[in-house]
C-alpha positions as CSV (number, residue, x, y, z in Angstrom):
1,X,129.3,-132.9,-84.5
2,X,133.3,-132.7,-84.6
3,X,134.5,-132.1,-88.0
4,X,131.5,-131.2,-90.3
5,X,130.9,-128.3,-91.7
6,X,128.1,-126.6,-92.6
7,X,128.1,-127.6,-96.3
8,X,128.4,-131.0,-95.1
9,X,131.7,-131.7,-97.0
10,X,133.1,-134.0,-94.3
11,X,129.5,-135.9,-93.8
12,X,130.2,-139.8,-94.6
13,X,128.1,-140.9,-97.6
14,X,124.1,-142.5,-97.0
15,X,124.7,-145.4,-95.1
16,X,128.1,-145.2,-94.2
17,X,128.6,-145.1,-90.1
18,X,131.3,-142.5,-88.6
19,X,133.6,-145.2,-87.2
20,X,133.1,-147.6,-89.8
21,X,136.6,-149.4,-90.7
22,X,136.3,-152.0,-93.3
23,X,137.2,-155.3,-92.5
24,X,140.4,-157.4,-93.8
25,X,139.0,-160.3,-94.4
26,X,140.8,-163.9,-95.1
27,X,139.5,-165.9,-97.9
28,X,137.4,-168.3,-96.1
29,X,135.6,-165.7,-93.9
30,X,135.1,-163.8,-97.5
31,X,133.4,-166.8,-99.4
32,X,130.7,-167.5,-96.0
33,X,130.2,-163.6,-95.7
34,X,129.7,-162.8,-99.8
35,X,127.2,-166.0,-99.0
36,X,125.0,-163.9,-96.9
37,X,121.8,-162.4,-98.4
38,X,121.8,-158.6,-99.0
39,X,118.4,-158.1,-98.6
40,X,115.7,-159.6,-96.8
């Protein structure tokens, strides 16, 4: 793995993915996705 270290200072927290990039999302698109369930 590129970047990580044996200590595992540059692992991404549980969960997280490696490319992950958040995404900007407008209002509308905010208020159906917070709608969503978290869990099944």
């Amino acid at each position: 793995m590129t970047g990580a270290t044996a200590t595992g200072k540059n692992m991404p927290t549980k969960g997280m993915l490696f490319d992950h990039q958040p995404l900007k999302l407008n209002m509308d698109d905010y208020l159906r996705v917070k709608e969503i369930p978290k869990k099944k």
